[in-house]
KESEVO-423718 format. One record per residue: x, y, z of N, C-alpha, C in turn. Coordinates in steps of 0.05 Angstrom, whole numbers, plus 32768, in hexadecimal, padded with zeros to 4 digits. Example, Ala and Ser with C-alpha at 12.3 -4.5 7.8 and 13.67 -1.06 7.14 Angstrom:
2
81087F8E809C80F67FA6809C81087FBE809C;81017FD3808E81117FEB808F81028001809D;
END
This chain:
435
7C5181347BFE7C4A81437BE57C4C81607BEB;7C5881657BD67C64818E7BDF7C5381A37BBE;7C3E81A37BC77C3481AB7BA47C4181CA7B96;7C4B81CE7B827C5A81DB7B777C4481F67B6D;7C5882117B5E7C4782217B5F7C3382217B4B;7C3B820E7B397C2382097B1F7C0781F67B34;7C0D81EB7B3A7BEE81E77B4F7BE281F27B61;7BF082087B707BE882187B7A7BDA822B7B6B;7BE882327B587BD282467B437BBE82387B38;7BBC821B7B317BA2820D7B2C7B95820D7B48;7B9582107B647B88820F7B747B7B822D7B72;7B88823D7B777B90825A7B6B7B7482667B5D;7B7182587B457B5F825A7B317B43824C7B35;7B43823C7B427B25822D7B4C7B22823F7B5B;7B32824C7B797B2082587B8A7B1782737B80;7B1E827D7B6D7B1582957B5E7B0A828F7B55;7B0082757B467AE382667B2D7AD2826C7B3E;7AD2825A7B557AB9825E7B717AB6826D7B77;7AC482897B7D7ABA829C7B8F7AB082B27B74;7AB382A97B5B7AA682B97B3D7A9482AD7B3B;7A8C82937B3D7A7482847B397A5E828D7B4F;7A6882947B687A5182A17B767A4882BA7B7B;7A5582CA7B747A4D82E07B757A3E82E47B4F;7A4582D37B3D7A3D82D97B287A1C82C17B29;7A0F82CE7B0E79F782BD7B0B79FF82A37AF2;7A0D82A97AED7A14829F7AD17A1F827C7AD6;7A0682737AD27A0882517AD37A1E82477ABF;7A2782567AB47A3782427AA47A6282417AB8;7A5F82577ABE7A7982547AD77A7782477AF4;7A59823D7AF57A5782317B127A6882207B1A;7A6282067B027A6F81F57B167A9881F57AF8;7A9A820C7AF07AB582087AEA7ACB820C7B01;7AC082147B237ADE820C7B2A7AD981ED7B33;7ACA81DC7B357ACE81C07B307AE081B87B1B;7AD581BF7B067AE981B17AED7B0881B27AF5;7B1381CE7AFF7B2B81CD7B037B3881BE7B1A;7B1E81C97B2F7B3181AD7B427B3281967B36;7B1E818B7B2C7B24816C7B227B3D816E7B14;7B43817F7AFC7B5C817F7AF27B72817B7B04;7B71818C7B147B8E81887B307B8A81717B38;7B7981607B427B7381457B487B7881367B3E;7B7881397B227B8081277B147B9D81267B08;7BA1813A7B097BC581407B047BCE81367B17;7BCB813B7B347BDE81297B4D7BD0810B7B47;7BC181077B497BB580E47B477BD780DD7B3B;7BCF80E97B177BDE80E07B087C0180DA7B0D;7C0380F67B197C2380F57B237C2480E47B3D;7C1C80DF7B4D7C1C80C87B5D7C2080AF7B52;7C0A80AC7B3E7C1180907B357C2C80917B23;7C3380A37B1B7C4D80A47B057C6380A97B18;7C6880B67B2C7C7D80B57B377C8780987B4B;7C7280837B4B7C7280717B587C7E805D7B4D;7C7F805D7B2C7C8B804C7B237C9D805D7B17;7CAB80707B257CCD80767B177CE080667B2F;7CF4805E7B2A7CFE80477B397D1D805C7B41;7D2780677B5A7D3E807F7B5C7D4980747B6D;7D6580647B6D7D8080657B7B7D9680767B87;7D9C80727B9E7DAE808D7BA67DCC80737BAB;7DE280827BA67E01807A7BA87E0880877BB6;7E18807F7BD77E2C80937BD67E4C80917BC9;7E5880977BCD7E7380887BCB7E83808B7BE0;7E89807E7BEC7E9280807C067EAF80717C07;7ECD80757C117EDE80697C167EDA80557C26;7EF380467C267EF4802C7C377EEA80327C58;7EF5804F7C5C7EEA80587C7A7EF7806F7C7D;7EE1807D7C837EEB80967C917EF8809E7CA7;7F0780B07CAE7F1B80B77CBC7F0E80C87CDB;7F0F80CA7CE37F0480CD7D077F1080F07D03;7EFA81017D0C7F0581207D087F0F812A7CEF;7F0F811F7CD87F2281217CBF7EFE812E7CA7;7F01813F7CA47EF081517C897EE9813A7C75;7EDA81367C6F7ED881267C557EBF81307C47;7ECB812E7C267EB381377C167EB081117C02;7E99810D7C087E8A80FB7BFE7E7581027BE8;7E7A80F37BD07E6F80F87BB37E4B80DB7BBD;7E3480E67BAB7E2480D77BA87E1E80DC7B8B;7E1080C47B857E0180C07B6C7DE480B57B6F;7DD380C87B5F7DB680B77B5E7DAD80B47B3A;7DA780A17B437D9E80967B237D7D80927B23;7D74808D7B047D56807D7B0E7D5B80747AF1;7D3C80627AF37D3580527AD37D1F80597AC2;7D1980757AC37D02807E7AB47D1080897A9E;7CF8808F7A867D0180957A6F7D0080AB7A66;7CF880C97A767CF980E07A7D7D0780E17A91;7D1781037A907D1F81177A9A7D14811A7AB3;7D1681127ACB7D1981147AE97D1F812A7AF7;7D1181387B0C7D1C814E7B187D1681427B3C;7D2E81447B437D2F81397B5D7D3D81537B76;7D2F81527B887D3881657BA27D4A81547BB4;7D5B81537BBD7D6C81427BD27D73814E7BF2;7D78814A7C047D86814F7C1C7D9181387C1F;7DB6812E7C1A7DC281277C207DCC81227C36;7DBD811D7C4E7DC1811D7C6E7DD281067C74;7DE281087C8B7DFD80F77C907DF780DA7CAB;7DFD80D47CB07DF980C17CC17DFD80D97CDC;7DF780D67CF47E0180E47D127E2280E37D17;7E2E80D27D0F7E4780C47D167E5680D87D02;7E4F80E17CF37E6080EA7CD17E4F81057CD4;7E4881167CE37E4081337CE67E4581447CCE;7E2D81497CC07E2F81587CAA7E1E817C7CB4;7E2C818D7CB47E24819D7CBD7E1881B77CB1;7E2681BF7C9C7E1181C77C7E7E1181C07C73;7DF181B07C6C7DE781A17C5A7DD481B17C47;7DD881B07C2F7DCB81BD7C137DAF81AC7C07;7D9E81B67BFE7D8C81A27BF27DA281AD7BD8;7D9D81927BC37DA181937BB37D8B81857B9E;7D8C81987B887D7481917B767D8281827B5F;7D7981797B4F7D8581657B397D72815E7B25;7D8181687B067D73815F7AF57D7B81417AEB;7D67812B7AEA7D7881137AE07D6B81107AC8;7D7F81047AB47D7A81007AA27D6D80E07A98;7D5980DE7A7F7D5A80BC7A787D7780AE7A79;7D7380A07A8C7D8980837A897DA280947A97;7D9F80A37AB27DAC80B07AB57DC980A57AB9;7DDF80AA7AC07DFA809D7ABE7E0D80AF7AD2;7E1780A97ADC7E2D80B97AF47E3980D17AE6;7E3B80E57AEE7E4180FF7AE87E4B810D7AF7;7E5C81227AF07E7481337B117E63814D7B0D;7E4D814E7B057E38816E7B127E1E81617B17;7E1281707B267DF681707B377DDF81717B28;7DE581797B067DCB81747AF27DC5815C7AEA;7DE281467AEB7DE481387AE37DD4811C7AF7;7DDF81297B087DD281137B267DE4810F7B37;7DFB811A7B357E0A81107B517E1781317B61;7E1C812B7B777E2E813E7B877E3D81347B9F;7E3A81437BB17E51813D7BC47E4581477BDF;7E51813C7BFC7E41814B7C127E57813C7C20;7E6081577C327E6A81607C447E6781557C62;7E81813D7C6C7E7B81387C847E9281357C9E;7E9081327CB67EA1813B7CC67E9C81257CDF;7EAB81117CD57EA880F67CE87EAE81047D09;7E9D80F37D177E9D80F57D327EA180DE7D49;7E9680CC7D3B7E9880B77D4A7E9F809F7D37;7EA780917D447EB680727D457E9A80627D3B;7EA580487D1F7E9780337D2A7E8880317D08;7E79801A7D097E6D80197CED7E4F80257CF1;7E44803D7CE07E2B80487CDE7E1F80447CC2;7E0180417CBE7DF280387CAD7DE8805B7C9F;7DEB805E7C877DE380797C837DC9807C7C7B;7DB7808E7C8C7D9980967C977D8B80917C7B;7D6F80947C797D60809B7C617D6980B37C58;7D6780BC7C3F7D6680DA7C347D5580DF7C2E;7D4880F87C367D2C81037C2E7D2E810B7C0A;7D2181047BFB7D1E81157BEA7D0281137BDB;7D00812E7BC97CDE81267BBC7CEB81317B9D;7CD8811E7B957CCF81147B6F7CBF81277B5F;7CD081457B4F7CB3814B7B437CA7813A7B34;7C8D81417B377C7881327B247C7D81307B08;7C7081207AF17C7581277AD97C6781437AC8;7C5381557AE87C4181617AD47C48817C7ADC;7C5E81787AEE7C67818B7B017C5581977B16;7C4281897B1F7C3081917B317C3A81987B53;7C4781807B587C4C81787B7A7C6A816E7B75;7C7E816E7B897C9081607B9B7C8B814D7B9B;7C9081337B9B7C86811F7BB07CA1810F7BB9;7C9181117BDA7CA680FF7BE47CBA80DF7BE7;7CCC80E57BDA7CE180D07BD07CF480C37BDE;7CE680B97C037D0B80BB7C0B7D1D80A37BFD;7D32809E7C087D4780947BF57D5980857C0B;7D54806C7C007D6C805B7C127D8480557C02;7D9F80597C0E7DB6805A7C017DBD80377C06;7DB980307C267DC580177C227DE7801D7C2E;7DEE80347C2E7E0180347C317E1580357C57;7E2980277C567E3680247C747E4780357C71;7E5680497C927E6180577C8E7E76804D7CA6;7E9380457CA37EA4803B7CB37EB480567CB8;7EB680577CCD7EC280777CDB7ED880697CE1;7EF580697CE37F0A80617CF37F1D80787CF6;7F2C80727D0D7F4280857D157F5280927D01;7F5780A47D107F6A80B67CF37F8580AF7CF1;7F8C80B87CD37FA380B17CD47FBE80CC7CD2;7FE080C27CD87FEA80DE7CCF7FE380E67CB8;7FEF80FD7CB47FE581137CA7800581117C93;801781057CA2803D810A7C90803C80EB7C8E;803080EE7C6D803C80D27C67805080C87C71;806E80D17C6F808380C77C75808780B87C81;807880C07C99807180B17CBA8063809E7CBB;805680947CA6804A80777CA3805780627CA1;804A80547CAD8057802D7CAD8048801F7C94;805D801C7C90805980047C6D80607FF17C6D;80577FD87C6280637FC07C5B806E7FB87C47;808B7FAE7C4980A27FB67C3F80A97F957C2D;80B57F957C1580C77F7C7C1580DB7F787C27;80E57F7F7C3980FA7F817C4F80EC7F6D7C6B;80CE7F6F7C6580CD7F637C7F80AF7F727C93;80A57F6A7CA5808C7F767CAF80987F817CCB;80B67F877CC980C17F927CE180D37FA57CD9;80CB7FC17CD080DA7FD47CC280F47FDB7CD6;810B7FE87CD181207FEB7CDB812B800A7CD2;8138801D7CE5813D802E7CDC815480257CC9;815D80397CAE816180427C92818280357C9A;818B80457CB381A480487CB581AF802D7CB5;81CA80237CB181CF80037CB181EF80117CC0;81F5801C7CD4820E80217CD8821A80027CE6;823080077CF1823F7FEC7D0282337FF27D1B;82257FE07D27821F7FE47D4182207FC17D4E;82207FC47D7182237FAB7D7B820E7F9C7D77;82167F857D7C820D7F6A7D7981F77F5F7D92;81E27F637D9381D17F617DAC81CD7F3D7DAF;81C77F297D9B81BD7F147DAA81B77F0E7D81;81AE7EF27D8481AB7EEE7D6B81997ED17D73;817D7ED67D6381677EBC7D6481527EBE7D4C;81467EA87D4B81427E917D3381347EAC7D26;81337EA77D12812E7EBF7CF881097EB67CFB;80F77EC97CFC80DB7EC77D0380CE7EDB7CE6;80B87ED47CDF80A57EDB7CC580B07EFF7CC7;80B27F0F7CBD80B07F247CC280C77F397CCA;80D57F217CD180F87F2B7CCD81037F2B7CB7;81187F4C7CB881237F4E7C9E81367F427C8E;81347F417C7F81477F2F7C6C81637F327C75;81657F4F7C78817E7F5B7C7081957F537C91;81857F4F7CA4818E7F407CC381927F2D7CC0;818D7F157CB181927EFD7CB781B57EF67CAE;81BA7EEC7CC481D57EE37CC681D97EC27CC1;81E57ECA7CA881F37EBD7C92820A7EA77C96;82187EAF7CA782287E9F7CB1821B7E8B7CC8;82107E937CE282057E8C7CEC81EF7E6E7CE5;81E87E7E7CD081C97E637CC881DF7E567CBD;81F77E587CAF82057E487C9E820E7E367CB0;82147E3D7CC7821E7E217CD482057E107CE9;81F07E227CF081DF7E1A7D0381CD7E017CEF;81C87E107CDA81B17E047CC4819B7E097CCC;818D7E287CD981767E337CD8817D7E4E7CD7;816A7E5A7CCA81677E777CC2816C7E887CE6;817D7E9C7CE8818A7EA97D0081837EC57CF7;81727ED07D0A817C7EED7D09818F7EFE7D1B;819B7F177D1581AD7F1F7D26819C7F387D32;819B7F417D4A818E7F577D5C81A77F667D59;81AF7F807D5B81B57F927D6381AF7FA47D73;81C67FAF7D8781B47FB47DA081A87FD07D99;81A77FDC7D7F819D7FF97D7F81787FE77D81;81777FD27D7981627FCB7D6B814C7FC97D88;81557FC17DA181487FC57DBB812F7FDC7DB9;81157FD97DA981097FEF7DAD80FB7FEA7DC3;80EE80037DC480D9800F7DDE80C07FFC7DD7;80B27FF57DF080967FE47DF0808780047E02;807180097DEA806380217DEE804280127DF2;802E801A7E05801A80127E08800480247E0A;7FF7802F7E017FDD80347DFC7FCC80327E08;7FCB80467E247FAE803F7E357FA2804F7E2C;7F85804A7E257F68805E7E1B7F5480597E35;7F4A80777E477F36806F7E557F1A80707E3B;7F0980627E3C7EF180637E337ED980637E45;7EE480717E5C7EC880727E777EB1807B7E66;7E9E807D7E777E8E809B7E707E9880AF7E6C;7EA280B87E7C7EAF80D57E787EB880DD7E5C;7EC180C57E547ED080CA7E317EB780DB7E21;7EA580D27E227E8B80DA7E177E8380F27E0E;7E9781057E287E9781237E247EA4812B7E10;7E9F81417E097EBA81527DF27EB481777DF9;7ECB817D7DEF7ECD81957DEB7EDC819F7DD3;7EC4819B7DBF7ECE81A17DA07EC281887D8D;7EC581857D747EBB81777D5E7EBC815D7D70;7ECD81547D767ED681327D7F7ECE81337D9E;7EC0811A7DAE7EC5811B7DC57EDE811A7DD6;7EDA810C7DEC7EFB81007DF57F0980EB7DE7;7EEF80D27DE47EFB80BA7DE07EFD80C57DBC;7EF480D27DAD7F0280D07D957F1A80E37D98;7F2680F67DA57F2E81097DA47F4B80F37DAA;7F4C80E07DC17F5E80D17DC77F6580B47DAE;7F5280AD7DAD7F4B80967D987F6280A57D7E;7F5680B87D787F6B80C57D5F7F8C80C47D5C;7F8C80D57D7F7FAB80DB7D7D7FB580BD7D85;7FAB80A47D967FB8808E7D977FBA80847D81;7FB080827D6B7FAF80757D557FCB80827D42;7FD080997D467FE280AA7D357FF980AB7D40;7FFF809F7D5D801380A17D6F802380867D63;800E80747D6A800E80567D60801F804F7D51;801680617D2D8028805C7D16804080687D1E;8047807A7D23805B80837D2A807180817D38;806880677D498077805E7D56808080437D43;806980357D3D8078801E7D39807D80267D18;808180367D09809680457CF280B180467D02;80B5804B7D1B80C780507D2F80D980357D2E;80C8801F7D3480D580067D3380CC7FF97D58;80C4800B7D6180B580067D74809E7FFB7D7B;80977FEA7D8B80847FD47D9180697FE17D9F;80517FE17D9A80387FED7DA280287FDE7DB0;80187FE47DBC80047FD37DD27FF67FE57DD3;7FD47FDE7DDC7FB97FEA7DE17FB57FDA7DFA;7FA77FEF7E097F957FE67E257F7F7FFA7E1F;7F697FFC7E1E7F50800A7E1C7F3B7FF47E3A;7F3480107E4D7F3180077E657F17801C7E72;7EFE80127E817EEF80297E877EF180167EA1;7EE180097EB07ED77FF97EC47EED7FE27ECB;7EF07FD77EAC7EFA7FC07EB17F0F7FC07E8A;7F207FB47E867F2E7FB87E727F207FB07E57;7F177FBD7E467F067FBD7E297F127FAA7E15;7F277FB87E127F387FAA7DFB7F5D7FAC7E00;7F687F927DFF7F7A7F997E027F8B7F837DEA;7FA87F9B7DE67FBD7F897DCF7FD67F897DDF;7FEC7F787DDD80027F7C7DE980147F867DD8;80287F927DDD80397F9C7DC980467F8A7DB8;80407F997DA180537F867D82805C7F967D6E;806A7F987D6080777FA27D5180727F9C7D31;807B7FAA7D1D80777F9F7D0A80587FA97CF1;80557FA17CD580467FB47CC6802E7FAB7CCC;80217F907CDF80067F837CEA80097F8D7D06;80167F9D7D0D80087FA47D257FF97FC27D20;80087FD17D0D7FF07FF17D0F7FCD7FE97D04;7FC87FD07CF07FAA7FCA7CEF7F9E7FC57D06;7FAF7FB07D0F7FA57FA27D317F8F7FBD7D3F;7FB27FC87D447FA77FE27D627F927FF57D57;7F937FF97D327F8580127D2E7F627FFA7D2E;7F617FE47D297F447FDC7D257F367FD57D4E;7F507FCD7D5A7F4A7FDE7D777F3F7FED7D77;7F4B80077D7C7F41801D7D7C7F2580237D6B;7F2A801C7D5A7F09801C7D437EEC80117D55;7EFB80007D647EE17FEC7D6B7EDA7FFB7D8A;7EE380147D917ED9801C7DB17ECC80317DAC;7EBA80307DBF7EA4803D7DC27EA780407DE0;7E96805D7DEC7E99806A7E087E87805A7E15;7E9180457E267E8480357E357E7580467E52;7E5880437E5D7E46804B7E707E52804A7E86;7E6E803B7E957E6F80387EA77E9580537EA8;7E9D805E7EC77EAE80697EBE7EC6805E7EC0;7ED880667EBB7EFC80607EB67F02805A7ED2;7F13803B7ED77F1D802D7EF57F3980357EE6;7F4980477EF27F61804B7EE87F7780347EFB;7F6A80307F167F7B801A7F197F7B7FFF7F0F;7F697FFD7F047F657FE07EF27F767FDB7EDF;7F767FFF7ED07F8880027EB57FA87FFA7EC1;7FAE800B7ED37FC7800D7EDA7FCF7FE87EDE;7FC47FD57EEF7FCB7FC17EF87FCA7FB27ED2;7FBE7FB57EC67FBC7FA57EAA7FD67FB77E98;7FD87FCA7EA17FF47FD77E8F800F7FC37E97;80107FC57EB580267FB27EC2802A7F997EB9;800F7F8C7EAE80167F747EA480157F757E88;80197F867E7C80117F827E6080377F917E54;803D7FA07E65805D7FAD7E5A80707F9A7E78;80737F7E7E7880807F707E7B809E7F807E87;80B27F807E6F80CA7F8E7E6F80CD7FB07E81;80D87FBA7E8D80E07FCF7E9B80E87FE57E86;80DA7FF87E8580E6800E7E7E80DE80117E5B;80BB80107E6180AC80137E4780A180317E4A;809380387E378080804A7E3A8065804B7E3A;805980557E46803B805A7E4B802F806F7E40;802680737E35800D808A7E2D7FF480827E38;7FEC80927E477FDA80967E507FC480A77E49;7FA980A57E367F9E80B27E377F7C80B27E47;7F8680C77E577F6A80CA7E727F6E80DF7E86;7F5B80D57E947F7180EC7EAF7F6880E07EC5;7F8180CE7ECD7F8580BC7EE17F9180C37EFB;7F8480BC7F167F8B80C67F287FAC80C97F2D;7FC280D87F3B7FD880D17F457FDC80B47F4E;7FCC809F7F637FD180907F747FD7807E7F5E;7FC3807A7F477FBB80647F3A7FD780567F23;7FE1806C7F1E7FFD806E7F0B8014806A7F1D;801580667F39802A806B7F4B804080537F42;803D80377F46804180217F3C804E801E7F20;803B80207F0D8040802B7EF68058803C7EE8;804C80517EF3807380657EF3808D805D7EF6;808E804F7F0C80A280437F1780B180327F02;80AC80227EF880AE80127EE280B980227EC9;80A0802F7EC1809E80367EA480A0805F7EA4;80A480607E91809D807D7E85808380817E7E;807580927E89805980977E8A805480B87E7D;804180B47E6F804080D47E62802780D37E60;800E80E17E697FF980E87E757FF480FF7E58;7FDC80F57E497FCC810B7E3B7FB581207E4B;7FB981387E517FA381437E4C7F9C81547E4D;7F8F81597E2E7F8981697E1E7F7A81857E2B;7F81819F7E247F7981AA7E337F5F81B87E23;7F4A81C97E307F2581C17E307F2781E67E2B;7F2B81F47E0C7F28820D7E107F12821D7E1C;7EFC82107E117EDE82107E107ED882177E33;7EE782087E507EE382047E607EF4821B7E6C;7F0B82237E5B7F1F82387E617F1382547E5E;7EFF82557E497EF782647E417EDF82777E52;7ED382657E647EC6825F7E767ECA82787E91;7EE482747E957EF482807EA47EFE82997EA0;7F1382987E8F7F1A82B17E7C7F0382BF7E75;7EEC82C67E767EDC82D67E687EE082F47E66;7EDD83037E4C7EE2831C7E457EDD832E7E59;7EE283467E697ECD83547E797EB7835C7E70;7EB583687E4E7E9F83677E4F7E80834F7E4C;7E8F833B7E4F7E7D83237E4A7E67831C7E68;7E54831F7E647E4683197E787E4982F87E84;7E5582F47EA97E6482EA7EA77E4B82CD7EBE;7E4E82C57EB77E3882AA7ECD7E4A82A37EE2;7E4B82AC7EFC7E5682A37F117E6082857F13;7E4A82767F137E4582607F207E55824A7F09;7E4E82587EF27E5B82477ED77E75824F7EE2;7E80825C7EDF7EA6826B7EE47EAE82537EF4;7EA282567F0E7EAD824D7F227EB1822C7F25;7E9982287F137E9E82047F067EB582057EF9;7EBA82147EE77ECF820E7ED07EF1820D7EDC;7EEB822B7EF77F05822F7F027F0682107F16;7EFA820C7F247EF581EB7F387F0381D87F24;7EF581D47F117F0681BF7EFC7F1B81BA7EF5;7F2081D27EE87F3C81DB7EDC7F4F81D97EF9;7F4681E47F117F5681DA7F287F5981C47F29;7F4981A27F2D7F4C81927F347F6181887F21;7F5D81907F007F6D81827EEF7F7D81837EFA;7F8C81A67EFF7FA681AB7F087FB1819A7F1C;7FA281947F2C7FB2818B7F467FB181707F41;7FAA815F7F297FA981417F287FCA81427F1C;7FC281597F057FDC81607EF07FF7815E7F02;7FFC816B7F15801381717F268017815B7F3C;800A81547F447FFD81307F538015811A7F3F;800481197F27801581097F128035810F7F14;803481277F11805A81307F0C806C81327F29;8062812B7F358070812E7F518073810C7F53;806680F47F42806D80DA7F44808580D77F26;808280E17F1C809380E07F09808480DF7EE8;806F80E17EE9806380DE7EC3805F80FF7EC2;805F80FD7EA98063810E7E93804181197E8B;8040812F7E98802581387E8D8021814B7E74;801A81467E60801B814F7E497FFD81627E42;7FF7817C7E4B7FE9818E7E467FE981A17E32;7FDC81977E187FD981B77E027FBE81B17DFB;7FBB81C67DE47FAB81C57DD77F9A81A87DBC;7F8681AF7DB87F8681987DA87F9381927D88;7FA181AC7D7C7FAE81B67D647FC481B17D6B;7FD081AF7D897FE981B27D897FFC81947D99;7FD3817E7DA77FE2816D7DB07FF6815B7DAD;7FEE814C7D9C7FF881377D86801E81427D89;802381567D84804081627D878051815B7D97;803981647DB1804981647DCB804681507DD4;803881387DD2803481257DDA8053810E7DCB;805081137DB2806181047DA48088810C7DB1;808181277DB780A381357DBD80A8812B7DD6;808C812D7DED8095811A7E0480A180FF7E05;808D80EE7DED809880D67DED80B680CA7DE5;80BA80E37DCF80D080E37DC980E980E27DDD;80E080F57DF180F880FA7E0380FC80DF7E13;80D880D67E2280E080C57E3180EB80A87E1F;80ED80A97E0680F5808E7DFA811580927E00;811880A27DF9813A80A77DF78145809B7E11;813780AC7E248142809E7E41813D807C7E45;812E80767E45812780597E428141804E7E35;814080527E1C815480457E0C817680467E14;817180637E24818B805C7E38818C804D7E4D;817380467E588178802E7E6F8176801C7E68;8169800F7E4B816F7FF67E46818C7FEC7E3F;
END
């Protein structure tokens, strides 16, 4: 209970009754600052019991799931069932996972029989949030308080929404680059239909396109035939995610593991829009979750509800574990690897050999910053000298890696996603020439 300034001035006015009643003789003001307190007494009694039976619902409206690092403005509605005009205080606070970072009270007049409305007199608004983490979250109580009907006090109202908040990976940003499911088939094909050779031809499977099946072929065999073309040989791309501890860290809005979690998920579509086949290994101690590569418009749900479901496991990243489960998981010679972690040289040695390996990692301004300091910035020795040690070891893991042959892919976090994608690009091309 928060009592407003009309009861304060009735408190206001009793202690001036009393302190007139004693200094005066006059029996008839003695006991009038009693009367008034009882009045205030009796006004909150009253609003207590009246605000107890107003009955107030909160809505949010929330999409199917929110997007991992992606802005979102989320609308609420609160209603109630009284037959007066309602004045309600709110703080719309966000779950931990969905980081809302200026948060507004908002006040609200509701009306009898109130009804959904797009302004804040009406009863609804909107609040501001900035997913962080992965995973399904339950959204907190909301504080709010009930003026009275006499306008005396606040009283406290919190408010259960009821509502779940599903965070998942993000997605691109260029439509174009999205994988859709097509009447053609759940194995999209690039646009172009030129003359090209004849790779191998077998039994026509759910998800193959119409437009491949060879006609002649099934005409004499008497089962549905599809024809391969050898442009059609795509790349088998695999998806290692460390989720050690270490992921846990960040430097900026997202930790590691969402910061990685994002761009694998965005890599993902993009590839298999490509016509290229995707695989997940997510690995700290021992391997978390793993998919083998598949192709097709059911594999980007697959990998992205993967990814949805990891969380930075307590124990840290066995990169040789990962590496020996990559070997068996990309079968065929001359796939690609993405790697996101930072895995010793030794552990990828094997690995390389085989496949095209391209190593994320992201570089830590915050830690750069550290180092670089202004002259005039008052400068902490001991901090510097951590930051420069670090930034060393990266380096020399970084150059470790490229002296076995993978591809270490170092920018910023605005600019990774680019360079990561242009690497892969290059090393597909080659691939596709040794197949």
């Amino acid at each position: 209970m928060h009592l407003t300034a009309r009861a304060l001035a009735l408190a206001l006015v009793a202690v001036v009754t009393f302190i007139a009643a004693q200094w005066s003789s006059d029996p008839d003001i003695a006991t009038l600052w009693r009367a008034v307190l009882m009045l205030l007494a009796a006004g909150l009694a009253f609003e207590a019991w009246a605000q107890v039976r107003v009955s107030i619902s909160l809505r949010f409206m929330l999409p199917a799931a929110l997007h991992l690092g992606r802005e979102t403005d989320i609308g609420f509605v609160v209603t109630h069932d009284s037959h007066r005009t309602q004045r309600l205080r709110l703080l719309p606070i966000a779950p931990e996972a969905a980081r809302c970072d200026a948060v507004e009270e908002y006040e609200l007049r509701l009306a009898p029989d109130a009804q959904i409305a797009a302004d804040t007199a009406s009863g609804s608004g909107t609040v501001t949030v900035h997913p962080v983490r992965l995973g399904v979250h339950p959204w907190p109580q909301v504080p709010a308080r009930l003026l009275g009907p006499l306008g005396l006090a606040w009283w406290d109202r919190p408010l259960e929404s009821g509502a779940v908040v599903r965070i998942a990976p993000d997605l691109l940003r260029r439509s174009g680059a999205r994988l859709t499911a097509s009447a053609q088939g759940a194995r999209p094909r690039p646009p172009q239909e030129v003359a090209r050779e004849i790779h191998r031809w077998h039994d026509w499977q759910p998800g193959d396109p119409l437009s491949r099946i060879d006609w002649k072929v099934t005409a004499r065999s008497g089962v549905l035939t599809t024809r391969e073309l050898r442009d059609d040989q795509h790349l088998e791309m695999l998806l290692v995610v460390d989720a050690g501890c270490d992921s846990a860290a960040g430097d900026g809005a997202l930790d590691a593991l969402g910061t990685r979690v994002n761009l694998a998920a965005r890599l993902a579509e993009s590839a298999l829009a490509r016509g290229d086949r995707v695989g997940l290994l997510a690995f700290s101690d021992r391997v978390l979750r793993a998919a083998p590569p598949t192709g097709g418009a059911a594999a980007l749900p697959r990998i992205r509800a993967q990814l949805a479901a990891l969380v930075s496991d307590p124990q840290p990243g066995d990169a040789q574990v990962a590496a020996r489960a990559a070997l068996r998981a990309l079968r065929r010679p001359a796939g690609v690897v993405l790697w996101f972690g930072d895995p010793a040289p030794e552990a990828l040695r094997a690995v390389a050999a085989r496949h095209s390996v391209v190593v994320v990692a992201p570089r830590e301004p915050l830690v750069e910053a550290l180092v670089d300091a202004s002259p005039g910035t008052p400068r902490r020795f001991w901090t510097a000298l951590a930051a420069e040690r670090y930034l060393a070891a990266a380096r020399g893991r970084a150059d470790g890696l490229r002296r076995i042959g993978v591809v270490v892919v170092s920018e910023t976090p605005a600019r990774l996603e680019a360079a990561v994608w242009a690497a892969v690009t290059r090393g597909s091309r080659a691939n596709r020439r040794v197949r």
